[in-house]
Residue, then its C-alpha position, 0 to 999 in steps of 0.5 A: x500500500x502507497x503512503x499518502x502524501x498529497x492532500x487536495x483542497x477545492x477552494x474554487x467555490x465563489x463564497x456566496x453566502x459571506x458575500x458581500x465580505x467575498x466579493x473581492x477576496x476567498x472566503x478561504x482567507x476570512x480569519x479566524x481570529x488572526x489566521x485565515x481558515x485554510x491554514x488552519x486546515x492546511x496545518x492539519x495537513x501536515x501535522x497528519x504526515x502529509x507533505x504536498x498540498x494541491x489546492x484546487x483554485x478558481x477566478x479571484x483566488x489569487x490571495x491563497x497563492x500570495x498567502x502560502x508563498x514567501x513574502x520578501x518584502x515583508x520579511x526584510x520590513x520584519x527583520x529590519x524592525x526587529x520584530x522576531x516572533x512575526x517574522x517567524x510566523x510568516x516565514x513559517x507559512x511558506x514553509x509548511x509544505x510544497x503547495x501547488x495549484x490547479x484551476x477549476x475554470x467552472x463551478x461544477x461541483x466537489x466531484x469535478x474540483x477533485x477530477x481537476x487535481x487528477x495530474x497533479x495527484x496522480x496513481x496514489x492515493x490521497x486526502x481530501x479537506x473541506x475547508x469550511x470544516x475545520x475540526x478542533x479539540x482533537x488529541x490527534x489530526x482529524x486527516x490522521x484519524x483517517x489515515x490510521x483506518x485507512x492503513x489497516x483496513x486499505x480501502x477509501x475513508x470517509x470522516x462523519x458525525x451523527x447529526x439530528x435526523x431533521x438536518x440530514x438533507x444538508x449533508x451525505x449520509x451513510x448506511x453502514x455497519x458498526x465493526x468496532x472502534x468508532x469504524x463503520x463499513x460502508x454499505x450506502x452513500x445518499x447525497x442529502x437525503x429527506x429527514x424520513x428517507x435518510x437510512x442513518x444520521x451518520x453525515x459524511x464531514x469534509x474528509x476523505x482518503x481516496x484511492x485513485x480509481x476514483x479519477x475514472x469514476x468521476x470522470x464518467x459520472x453523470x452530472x446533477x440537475x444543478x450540472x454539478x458532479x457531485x463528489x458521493x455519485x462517484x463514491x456509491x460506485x466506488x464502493x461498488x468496486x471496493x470496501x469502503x469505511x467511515x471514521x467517527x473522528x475525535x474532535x469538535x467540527x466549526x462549519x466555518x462555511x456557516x455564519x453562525x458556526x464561523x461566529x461560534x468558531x470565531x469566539x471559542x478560538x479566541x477564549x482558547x487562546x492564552x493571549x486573549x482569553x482572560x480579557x476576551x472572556x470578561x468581556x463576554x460576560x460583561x455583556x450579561x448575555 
């Protein structure tokens, strides 16, 4: 079995639901307090054991390019300053992992943005992170938790999480069986099924460890009524081919694709942090919320 080095990132989707903050810049690059989404993700990336990231890219993306790049002019600003702890951040950055891009020219779905990373990918298989997912209070990386099944059982995984029955139309769902250790064996896959046709409350989250023959998959899958190729048509006929598992990570998930959630996201990465959190959570309370 290959290692999995590369993890693909689609980040071409347009942010409409943040506009108008978007119109002008990714949705990727709204921060988190003072680091924007995708690194955090990118940075679980690499904490997971992988080294080279592909990141799937669109018009007006430009910003996460100029992001995970060096940046000379404003590490020579630092330096001269003397500004030691932000030069080390920043050069930091540029440093995390060999990062390259490809473009997906249309907005035609999941499926299709990963079809786009084919040649850089390769015959190996890989990872796959949604960015507006970013999982935290974890002991160890969610893509790792993923990795470690992925190892012992050598078949595609998927990260999910139960949620309420009334919600599963926003997300994939699996039906499956329970073999032990927080691992189903997949037997089924719905793309946003109604609360009564749903056949569990498992929910696929934004991570996956894919074998390469998905590539073919995707390219012969047929597009939606959207024009979208929709990333679990192409799983429910891998899985047809191959044992397929599901992994109910440890951690906490911030949909950051979310208003609400990258609020709650914003606020509970704040009171996390050792430099903020005493006055930040005064404040808070000051409110009488």
């Amino acid at each position: 079995m290959k290692t999995v080095r590369k993890g693909v990132f689609p980040a071409a989707g347009l942010g409409t639901r943040f506009l108008p903050a978007t119109k002008a810049q990714p949705k990727e690059m709204l921060p988190l307090v003072d680091k924007p989404t995708i690194q955090y993700v990118v940075e679980e990336a690499v904490a997971s054991g992988l080294s080279e990231i592909v990141i799937v890219t669109g018009r007006n993306k430009r910003a996460i390019e100029d992001h995970f790049d060096a940046a000379f002019e404003l590490e020579y600003y630092l330096n001269d300053r003397g500004k030691v702890e932000e030069l080390a951040q920043i050069k930091t950055i540029s440093e995390l992992a060999s990062v390259s891009y490809v473009r997906q020219k249309e907005p035609l779905g999941l499926g299709h943005a990963i079809l786009c990373a084919r040649s850089l990918v390769g015959d190996e298989p890989f990872g796959v992170f949604l960015g507006d997912d970013i999982i935290g209070q974890a002991t160890k990386p969610c893509m790792r938790q993923l990795l470690d099944v992925f190892e012992r059982y050598g078949g595609p995984v998927i990260a999910i999480e139960r949620v309420p029955r009334e919600r599963t139309q926003q997300y994939g769902v699996i039906a499956g069986r329970d073999i032990g250790g927080g691992v189903w064996e997949i037997t089924d896959l719905v793309e946003k099924p109604a609360p009564r046709e749903a056949p569990s409350d498992l929910a696929i989250i934004g991570r996956y460890v894919l074998t390469p023959d998905i590539f073919p998959i995707l390219a012969e899958t047929a597009a939606d009524k959207r024009g979208e190729i929709q990333l679990t048509d192409g799983l429910r006929t891998l899985r047809k081919r191959r044992p397929m598992y599901a992994v109910a990570f440890e951690g906490k998930r911030y949909d950051t694709g979310d208003k609400l959630g990258f609020l709650k996201a914003t606020v509970e990465f704040a009171l996390a942090r050792p430099d903020l959190s005493d006055e930040f959570r005064a404040y808070l309370r000051s409110l009488h919320l």
